[in-house]
Structure formats: structure tokens, C-alpha cells
C-alpha positions in Angstrom: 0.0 0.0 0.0 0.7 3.4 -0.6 1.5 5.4 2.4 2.4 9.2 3.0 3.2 10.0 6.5 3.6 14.0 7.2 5.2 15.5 10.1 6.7 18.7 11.1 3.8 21.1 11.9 2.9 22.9 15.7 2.5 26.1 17.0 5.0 28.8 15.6 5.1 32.8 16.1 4.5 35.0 13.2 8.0 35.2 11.6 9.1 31.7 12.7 9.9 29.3 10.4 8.5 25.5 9.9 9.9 22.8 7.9 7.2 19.9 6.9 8.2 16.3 6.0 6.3 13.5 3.9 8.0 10.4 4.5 6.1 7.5 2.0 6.7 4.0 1.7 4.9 1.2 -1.1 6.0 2.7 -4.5 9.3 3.6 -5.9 10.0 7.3 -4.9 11.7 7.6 -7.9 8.6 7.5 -10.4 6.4 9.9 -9.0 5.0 13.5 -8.3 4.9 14.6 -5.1 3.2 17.8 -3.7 1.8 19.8 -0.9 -1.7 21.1 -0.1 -3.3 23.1 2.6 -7.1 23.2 4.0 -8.2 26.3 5.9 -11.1 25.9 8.5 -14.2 25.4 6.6 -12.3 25.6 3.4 -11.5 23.2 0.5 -7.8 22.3 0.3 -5.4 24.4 -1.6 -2.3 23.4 -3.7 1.1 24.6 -2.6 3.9 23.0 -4.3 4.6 19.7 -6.1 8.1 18.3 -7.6 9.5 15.5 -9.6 10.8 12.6 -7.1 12.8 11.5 -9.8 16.9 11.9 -8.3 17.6 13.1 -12.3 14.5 15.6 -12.8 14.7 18.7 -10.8 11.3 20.6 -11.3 9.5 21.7 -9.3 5.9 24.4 -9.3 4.7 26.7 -6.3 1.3 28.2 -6.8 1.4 31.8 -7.5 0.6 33.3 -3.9 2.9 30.9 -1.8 5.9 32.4 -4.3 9.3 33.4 -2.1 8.0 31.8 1.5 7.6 28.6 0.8 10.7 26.0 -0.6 9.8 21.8 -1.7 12.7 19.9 -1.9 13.8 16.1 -1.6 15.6 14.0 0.2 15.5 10.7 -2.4 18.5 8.7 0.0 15.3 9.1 2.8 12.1 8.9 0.7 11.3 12.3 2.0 9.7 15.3 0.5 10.1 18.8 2.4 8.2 22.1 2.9 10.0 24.9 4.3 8.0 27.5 4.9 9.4 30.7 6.0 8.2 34.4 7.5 5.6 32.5 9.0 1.7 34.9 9.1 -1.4 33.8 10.4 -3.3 33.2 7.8 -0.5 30.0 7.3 -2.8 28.7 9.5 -4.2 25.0 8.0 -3.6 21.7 7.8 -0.9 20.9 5.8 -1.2 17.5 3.7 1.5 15.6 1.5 -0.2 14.1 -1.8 1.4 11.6 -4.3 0.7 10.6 -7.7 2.3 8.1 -10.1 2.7 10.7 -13.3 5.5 12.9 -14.6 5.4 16.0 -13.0 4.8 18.8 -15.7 2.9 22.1 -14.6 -0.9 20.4 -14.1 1.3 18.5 -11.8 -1.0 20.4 -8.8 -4.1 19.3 -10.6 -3.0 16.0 -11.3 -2.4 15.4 -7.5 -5.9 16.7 -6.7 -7.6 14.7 -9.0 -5.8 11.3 -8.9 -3.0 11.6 -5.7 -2.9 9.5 -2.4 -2.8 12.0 0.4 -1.1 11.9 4.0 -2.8 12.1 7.5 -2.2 16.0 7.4 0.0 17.7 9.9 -1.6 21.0 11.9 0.6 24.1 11.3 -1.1 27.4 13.7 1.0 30.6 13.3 0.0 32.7 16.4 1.8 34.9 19.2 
């Protein structure tokens, strides 16, 4: 079975920094698309970021409004896909899921998680002072 197992979130202050992790086991890490999404209270989730798990692709795709604060990245020795997410604000405030799906990543790569991906437990992230 597929599994993605996220980790990483808490309470942070505005400004602070948080870096997520999405450690999944059953499938070769190398052949998929990975991503991250977020869901505000009483909100539908949100796409974040998504990258190529593949140790000889590097792309990677950040939605337009999560542009310069927020970094994906891989750690292929570890089967582990990252979020840092940096100059923490409030409205950061969500649950933050890991999503995977077995297709080239290409820049529907946020779509193609949504509408065919296996998604993690979710990790709670709460920016507040």
C-alpha cells in the first residue's frame, strides 16, 4: 500500500519558520509526483507545491501566492519530500497534507495530484503569538 506519513507542523510565532516532512513507503519514490496542499477551516484544500521525485529531474511548481516563502525539496536517500516555509503569518494557519501521484510532474502537476493523488494524515501548522 501506498502510504504518505507527514510530520513537522505545531505552534509557531508569526515570523518563525517550519519545515514539513512527507516520508512515503509502497511505491518507488523515484517514479512519481509529489506535492503539498493546505485546508483552511471550513475551506476546501489548496495546492502549494509539487516536484519531480525522480533523483535526475529537478522541477518543481509553487502556486502563484505561496511564491518566495515557501521552498519543496527532496531528500530521495530518505524517501522524503520537504516544505519549508518561512516568515511564518497567520493566515498560514491550516492543515498541511502531503499528496502523491504516479505521473511525470509537468505544470498540471497540482491538478494531477488533486484529482488522482494519495494524500497523507495531514499535519496541523497554527501561526500565532
Amino acid at each position: 500500500d501506498v502510504q504518505l506519513q507527514a510530520s513537522g507542523g505545531g505552534l509557531v510565532q508569526p515570523g518563525g519558520s517550519l519545515r514539513l516532512s512527507c516520508v512515503v513507503s509502497g511505491f518507488t519514490f523515484e517514479d512519481y509526483t509529489m506535492g503539498w496542499f493546505r485546508q483552511f477551516p471550513g475551506k476546501e484544500r489548496e495546492g502549494i507545491a509539487c516536484i519531480s521525485t525522480s533523483s535526475r529531474n529537478s522541477f518543481t511548481y509553487y502556486q502563484d501566492s505561496v511564491k518566495g516563502r515557501f521552498t519543496i525539496s527532496k531528500d530521495n536517500a530518505k524517501n522524503t519530500v520537504h516544505l519549508q516555509i518561512d516568515d511564518l503569518k497567520p493566515d498560514d494557519t491550516a492543515i498541511y497534507y502531503c499528496v502523491a501521484v504516479g505521473l511525470r510532474a509537468t505544470r498540471t502537476c497540482l491538478s494531477d495530484l488533486a484529482s488522482f493523488g494519495t494524500w497523507g494524515q495531514g499535519t496541523q501548522v497554527t501561526v500565532s503569538s
